[in-house]
Wavefront OBJ file of the C-alpha trace (Angstrom):
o trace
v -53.191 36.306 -13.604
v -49.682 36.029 -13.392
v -47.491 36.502 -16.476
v -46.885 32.887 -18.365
v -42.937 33.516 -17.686
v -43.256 34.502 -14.091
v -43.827 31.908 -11.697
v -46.190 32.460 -9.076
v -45.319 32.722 -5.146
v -46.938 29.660 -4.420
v -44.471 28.206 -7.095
v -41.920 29.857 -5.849
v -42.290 28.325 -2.304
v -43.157 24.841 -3.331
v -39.934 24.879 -5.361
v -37.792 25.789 -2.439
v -39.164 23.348 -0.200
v -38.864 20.643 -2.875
v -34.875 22.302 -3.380
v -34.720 21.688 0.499
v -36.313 18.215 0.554
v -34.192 17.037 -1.817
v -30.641 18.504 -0.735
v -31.685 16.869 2.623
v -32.496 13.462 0.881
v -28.976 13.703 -1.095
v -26.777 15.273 2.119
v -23.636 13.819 0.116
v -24.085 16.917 -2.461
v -23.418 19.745 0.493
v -20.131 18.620 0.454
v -17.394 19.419 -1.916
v -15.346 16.870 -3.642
v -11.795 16.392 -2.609
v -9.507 17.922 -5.271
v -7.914 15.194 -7.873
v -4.508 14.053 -6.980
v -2.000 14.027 -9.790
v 0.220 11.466 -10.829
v 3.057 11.566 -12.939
v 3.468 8.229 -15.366
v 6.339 8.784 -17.652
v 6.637 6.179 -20.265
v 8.920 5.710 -23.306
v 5.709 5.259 -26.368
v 7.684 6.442 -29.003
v 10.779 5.262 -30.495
v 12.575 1.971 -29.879
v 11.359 1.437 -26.525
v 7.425 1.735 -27.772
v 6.464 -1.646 -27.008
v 8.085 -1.443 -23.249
v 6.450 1.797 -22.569
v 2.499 1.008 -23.516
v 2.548 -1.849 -21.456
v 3.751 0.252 -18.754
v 1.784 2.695 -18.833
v -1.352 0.174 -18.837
v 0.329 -1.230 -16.034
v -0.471 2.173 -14.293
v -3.644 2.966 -15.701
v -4.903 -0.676 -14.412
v -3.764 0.577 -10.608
v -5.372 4.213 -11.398
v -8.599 2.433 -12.035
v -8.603 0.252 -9.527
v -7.809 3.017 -6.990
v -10.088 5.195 -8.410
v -13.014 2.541 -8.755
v -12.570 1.140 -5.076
v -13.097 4.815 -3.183
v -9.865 6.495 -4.069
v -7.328 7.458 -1.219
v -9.412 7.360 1.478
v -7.491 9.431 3.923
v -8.193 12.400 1.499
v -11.576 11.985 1.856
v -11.730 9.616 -1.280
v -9.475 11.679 -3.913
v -9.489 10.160 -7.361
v -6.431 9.968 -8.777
v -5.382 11.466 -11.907
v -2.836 10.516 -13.953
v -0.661 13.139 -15.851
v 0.836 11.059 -18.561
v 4.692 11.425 -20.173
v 5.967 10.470 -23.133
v 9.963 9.754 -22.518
v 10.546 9.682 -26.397
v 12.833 6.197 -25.851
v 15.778 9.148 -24.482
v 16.793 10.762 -21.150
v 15.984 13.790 -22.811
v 12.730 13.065 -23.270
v 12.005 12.006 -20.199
v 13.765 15.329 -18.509
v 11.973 16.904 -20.184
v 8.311 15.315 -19.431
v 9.353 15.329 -15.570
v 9.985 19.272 -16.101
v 6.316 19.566 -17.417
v 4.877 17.171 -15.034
v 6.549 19.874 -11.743
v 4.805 22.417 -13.507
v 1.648 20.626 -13.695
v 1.870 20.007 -9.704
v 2.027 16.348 -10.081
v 2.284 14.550 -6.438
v 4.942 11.766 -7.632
v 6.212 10.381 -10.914
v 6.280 6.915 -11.145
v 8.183 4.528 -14.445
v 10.914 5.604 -16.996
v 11.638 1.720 -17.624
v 15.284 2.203 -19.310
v 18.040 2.792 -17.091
v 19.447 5.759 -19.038
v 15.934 7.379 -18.655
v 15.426 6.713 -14.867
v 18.639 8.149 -13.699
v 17.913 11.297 -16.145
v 14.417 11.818 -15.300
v 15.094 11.195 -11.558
v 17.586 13.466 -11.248
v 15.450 16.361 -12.809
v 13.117 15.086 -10.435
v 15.266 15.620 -7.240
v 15.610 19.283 -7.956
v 12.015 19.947 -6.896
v 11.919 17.001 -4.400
v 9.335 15.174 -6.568
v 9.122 11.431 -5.469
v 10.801 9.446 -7.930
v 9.881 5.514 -8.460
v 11.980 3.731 -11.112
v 9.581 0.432 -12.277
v 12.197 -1.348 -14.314
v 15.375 0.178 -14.787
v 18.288 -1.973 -12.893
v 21.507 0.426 -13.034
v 21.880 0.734 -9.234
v 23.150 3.946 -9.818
v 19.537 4.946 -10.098
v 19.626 4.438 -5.999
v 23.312 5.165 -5.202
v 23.641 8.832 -5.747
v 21.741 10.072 -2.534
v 18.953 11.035 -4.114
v 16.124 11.170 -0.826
v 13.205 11.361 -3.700
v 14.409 8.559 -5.074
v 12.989 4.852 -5.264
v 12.946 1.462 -6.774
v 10.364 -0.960 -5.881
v 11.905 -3.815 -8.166
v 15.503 -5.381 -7.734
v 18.712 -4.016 -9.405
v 21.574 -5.472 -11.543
v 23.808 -6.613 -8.797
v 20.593 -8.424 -6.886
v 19.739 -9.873 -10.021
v 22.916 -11.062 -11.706
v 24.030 -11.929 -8.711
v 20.474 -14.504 -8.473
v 21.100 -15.803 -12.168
v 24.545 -17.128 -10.928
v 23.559 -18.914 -7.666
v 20.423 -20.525 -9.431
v 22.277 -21.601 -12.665
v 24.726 -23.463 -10.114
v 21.953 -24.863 -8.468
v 19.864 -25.832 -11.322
v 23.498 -27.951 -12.542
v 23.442 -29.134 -9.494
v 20.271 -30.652 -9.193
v 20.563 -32.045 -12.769
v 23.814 -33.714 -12.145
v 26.232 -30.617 -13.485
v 25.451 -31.547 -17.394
v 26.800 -28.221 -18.071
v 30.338 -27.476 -18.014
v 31.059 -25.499 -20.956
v 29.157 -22.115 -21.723
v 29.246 -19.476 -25.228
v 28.009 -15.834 -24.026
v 26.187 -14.370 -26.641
v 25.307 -10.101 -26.424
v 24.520 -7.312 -28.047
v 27.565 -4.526 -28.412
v 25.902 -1.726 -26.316
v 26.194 -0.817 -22.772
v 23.663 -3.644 -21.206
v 24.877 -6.520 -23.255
v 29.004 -5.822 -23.049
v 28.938 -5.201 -19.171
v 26.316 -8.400 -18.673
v 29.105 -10.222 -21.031
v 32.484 -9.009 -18.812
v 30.245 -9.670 -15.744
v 29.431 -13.718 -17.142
v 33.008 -13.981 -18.131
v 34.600 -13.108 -14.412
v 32.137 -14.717 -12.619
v 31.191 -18.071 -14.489
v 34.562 -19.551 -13.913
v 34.263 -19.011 -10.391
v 31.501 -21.299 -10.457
v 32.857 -24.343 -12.565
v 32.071 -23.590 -15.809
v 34.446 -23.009 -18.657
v 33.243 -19.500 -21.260
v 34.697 -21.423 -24.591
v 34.083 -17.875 -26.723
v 32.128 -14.289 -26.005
v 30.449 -13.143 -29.031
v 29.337 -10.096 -29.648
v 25.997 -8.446 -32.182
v 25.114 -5.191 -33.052
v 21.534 -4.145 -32.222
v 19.410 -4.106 -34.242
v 20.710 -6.967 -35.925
v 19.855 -8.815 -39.335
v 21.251 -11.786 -39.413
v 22.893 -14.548 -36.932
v 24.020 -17.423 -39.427
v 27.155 -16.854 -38.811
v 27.289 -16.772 -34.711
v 25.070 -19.848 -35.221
v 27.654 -21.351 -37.265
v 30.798 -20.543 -34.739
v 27.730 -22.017 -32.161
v 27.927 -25.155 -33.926
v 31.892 -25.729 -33.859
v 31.730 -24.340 -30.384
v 29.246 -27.301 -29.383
v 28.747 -25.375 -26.089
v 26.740 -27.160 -23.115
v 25.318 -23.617 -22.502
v 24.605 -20.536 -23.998
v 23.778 -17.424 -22.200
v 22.299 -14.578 -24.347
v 22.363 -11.045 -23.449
v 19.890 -9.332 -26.278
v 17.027 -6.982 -26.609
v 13.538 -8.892 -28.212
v 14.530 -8.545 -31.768
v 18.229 -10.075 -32.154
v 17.056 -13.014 -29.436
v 14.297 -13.875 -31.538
v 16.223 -14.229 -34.835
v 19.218 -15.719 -32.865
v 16.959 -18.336 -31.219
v 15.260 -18.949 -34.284
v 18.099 -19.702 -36.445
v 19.119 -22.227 -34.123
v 15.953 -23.790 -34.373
v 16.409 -23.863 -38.055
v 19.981 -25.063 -38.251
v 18.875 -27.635 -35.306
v 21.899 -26.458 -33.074
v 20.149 -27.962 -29.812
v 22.201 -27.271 -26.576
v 21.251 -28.745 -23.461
v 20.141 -25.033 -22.394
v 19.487 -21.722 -23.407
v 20.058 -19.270 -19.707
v 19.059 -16.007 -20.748
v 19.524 -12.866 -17.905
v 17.482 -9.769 -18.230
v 16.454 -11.118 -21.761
v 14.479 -8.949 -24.033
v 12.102 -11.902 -25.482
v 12.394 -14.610 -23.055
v 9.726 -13.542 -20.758
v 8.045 -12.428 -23.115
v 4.376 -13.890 -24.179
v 4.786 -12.221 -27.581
v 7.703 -14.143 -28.811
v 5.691 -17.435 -26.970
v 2.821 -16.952 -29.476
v 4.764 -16.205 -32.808
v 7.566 -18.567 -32.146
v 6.543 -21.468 -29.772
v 9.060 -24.453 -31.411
v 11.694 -21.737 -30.906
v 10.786 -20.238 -27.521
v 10.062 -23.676 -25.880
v 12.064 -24.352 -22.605
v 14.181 -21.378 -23.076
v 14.852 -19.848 -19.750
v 15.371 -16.441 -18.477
v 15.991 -14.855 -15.208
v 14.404 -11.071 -14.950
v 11.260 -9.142 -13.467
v 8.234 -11.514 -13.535
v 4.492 -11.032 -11.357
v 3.965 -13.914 -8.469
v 1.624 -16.383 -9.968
v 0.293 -17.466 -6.693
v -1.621 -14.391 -6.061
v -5.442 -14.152 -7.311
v -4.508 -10.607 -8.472
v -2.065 -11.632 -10.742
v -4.381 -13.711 -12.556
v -7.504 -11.294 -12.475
v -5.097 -9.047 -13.844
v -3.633 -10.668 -16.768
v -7.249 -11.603 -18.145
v -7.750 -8.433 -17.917
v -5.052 -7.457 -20.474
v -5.538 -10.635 -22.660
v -9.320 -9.649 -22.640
v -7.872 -6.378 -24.349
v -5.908 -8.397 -27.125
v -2.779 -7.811 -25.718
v 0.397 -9.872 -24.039
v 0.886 -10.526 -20.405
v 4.208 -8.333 -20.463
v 6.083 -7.818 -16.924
v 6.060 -4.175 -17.425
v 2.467 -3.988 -16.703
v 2.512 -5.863 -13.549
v 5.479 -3.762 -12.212
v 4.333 -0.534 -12.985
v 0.620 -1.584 -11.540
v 2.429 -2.607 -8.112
v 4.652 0.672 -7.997
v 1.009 2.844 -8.977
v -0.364 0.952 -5.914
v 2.973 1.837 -4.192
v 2.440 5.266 -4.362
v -1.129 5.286 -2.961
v -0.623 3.242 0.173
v 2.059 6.276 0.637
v -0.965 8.665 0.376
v -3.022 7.218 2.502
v -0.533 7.180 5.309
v 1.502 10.381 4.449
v -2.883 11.842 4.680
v -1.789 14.552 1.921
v -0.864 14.936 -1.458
v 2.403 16.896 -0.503
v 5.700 15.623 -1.724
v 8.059 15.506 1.412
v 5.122 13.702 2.925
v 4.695 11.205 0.275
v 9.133 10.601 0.427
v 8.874 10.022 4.090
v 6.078 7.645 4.002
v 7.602 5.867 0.758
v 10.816 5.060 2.848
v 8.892 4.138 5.309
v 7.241 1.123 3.973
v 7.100 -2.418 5.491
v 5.393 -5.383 5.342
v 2.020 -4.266 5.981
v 2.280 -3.081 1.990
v 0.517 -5.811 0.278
v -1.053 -4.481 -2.923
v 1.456 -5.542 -5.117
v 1.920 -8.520 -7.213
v 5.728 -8.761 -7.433
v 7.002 -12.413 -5.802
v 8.863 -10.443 -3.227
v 9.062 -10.382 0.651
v 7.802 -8.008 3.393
v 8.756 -4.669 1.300
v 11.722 -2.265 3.357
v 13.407 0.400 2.037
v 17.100 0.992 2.407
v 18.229 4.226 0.521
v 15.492 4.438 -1.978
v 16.300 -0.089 -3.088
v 13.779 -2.103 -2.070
v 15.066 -4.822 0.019
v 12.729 -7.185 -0.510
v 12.585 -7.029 -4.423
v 14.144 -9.999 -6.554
v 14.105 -11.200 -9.703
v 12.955 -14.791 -10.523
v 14.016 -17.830 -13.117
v 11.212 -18.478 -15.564
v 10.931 -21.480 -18.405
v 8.938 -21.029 -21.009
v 6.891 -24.620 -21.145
v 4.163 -25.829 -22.804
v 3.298 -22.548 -24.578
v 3.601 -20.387 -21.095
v 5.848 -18.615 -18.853
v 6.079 -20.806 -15.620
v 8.571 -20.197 -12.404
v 10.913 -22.298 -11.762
v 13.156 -20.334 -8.937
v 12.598 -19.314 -5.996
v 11.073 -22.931 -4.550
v 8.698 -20.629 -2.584
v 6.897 -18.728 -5.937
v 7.345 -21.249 -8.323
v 4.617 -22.803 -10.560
v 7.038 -26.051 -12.144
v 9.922 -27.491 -12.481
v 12.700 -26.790 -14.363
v 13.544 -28.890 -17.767
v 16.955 -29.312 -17.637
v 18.772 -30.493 -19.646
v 16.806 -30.424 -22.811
v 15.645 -33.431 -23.966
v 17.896 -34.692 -26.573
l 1 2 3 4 5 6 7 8 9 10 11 12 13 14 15 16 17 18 19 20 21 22 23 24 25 26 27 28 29 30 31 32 33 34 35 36 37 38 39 40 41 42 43 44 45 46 47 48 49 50 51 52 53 54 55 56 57 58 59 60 61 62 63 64 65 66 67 68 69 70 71 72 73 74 75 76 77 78 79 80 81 82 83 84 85 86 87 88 89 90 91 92 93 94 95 96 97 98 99 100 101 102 103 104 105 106 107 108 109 110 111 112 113 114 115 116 117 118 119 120 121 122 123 124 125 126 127 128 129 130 131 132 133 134 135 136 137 138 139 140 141 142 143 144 145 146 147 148 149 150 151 152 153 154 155 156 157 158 159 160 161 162 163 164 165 166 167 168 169 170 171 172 173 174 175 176 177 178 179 180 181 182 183 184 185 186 187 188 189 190 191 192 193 194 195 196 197 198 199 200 201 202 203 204 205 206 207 208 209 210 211 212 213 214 215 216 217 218 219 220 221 222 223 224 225 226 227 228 229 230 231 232 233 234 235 236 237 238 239 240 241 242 243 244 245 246 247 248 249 250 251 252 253 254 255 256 257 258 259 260 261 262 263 264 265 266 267 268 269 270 271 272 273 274 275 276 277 278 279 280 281 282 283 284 285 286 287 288 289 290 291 292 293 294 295 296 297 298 299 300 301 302 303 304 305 306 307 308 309 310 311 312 313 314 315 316 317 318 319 320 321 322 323 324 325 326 327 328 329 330 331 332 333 334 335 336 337 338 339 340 341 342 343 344 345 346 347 348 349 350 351 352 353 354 355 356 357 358 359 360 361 362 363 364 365 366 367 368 369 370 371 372 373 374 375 376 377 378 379 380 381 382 383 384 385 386 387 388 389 390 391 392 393 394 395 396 397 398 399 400 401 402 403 404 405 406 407 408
């Protein structure tokens, strides 16, 4: 009889041929699954730039999924991707020093930064190992003026989108029968607001309008009574804010309050504008204020699966997440035609992208690559109206009209 904890031959045999029936059934199992593929996403989380960098970095983990969840990169015999997340600490420091763990960790790429200051810091740590770079916000076009070959920016820059801002403010006068001649510039003392403000003040009077007074805020910022007030004695036809989310708010706000009623508000790059946040809180003061920065194309079904997605997660439709989902998606359609995760691979096949690229939802033409700047990327005008963020410029993406002037 055998022993009660040794099987018996017969068991022994039956088991193996069950083992062999079923490996044969399951002939998926003989082979070994493709190794992950990591993906740097550097984010700022922490620190002043918190907000920015979690919808950014949901941006990305909305691509990963997707990728991931539709059969991976198929020319690596389905790799998942993995993502290998950074936490830029709102500094260039910060994000040197996540890119420097991220190399160690063998990532393939590293996509975001959002700030400027942390792009050109983190992508320059980046070049030393020739780790594929892709900015998804920052606009200094020095980010993709130094040479750098790993180097790339999927969204527009400064000069594309100031330059924008100008020819559609002239042609949204235009069209309304030049209302606006006289414009206040409003910004915040730092780097981004005092160059947008010497940029406004050369280039507005070029166009026909007169800059009656540039004022200048300190971020962060308590109180705006008295810009409001200098507002009021200005009685400008315009006024053109440069400001992050905080100081726009309370500036917009206590204009509201003091009923100083313009017959616009033009914002450029504007930290609340587009923003469905400041929408929700503040809708009397956020109504028909315009803005012209990053935004998704609202014609595409993506765009809208996506954003339910995030509203079905309590949180705001935020163009960080779109941009950083379309520069995730960027990266992958580099994998599957570079055919392996290896970095000099993944840089020739970036600069080598064209039209075919289509998994984005950016409102931008066939995508080409010109020294790491996407030629193809633009910013748009948006209004918010009705208690949403519409397009109003280009003709071709827009979802309304402009309002313009404000109703009295």
């Amino acid at each position: 009889m055998p022993n009660a904890f040794q099987p018996s031959r017969r068991a022994v045999l039956l088991g193996a041929v069950g083992g062999a029936a079923g490996t044969l059934a399951a002939p998926g199992l003989l082979r070994a699954q493709p190794a992950a593929i990591k993906l740097g996403i550097l984010q700022p989380v922490t620190g002043a730039l918190a907000q920015d960098g979690e919808y950014g970095r949901l941006g990305a983990e909305l691509a990963i999924n997707e990728i991931n969840a539709t059969g991976g990169i198929k020319a690596l015999g389905g790799a998942q991707i993995q993502m290998v997340f950074g936490d830029a600490r709102s500094s260039p420091e910060g994000g040197t020093a996540e890119v420097e763990r991220m190399q160690a960790e063998g990532v393939v790429a590293v996509v975001g930064g959002f700030a400027s200051p942390i792009c050109l810091a983190s992508s320059q740590a980046a070049s030393r190992y020739d780790l594929p770079y892709v900015a998804d916000v920052g606009v200094s076009d020095a980010i993709v003026t130094r040479g750098l070959k790993n180097t790339f920016r999927f969204s527009p820059g400064f000069g594309s989108i100031t330059a924008a801002a100008l020819d559609n403010l002239v042609k949204l006068n235009d069209a309304a029968g030049k209302p606006a001649k006289t414009v206040v510039v409003v910004h915040e003392d730092g780097l981004f607001g005092s160059g947008m403000a010497r940029l406004m003040g050369a280039e507005l009077p070029k166009r026909g309008f007169e800059v009656l007074e540039t004022i200048s805020h300190p971020t962060p910022a308590r109180d705006m009574s008295n810009i409001a007030l200098r507002i009021r004695a200005l009685n400008p036809d315009l006024i053109i804010p440069s400001s992050y989310y905080a100081e726009f708010v309370l500036l917009s706000r206590t204009l509201q309050q003091r009923r100083i009623r313009p017959k616009g508000i033009y914002c450029v790059l504007n930290g609340a504008a587009s923003n469905y946040r400041f929408v929700r809180e503040f809708p009397d003061a956020a109504n028909l204020v315009m803005d012209v920065n990053h935004w998704a194309d609202p014609r595409k079904p993506k765009t809208a699966e996506l954003r339910r997605q995030v509203e079905a997660q309590n949180r705001f439709w935020l163009y960080n997440t779109p941009m950083n989902y379309s520069a995730v998606m960027l990266v992958a359609d580099a994998l599957e035609r570079a055919g392996a995760a290896d970095r000099a691979k993944v840089i020739d096949a970036i600069a080598a992208t064209d039209g075919k690229f289509d998994r984005h939802i950016m409102p931008y033409g066939p995508t080409r690559f010109v020294n790491g700047q996407n030629q193809a990327g633009q910013a748009v005008n948006t209004q918010i109206q009705g208690n949403d963020i519409k397009v109003i410029f280009p003709a071709e993406f827009a979802d309304a009209q402009a309002v313009f002037p404000w109703p009295a």
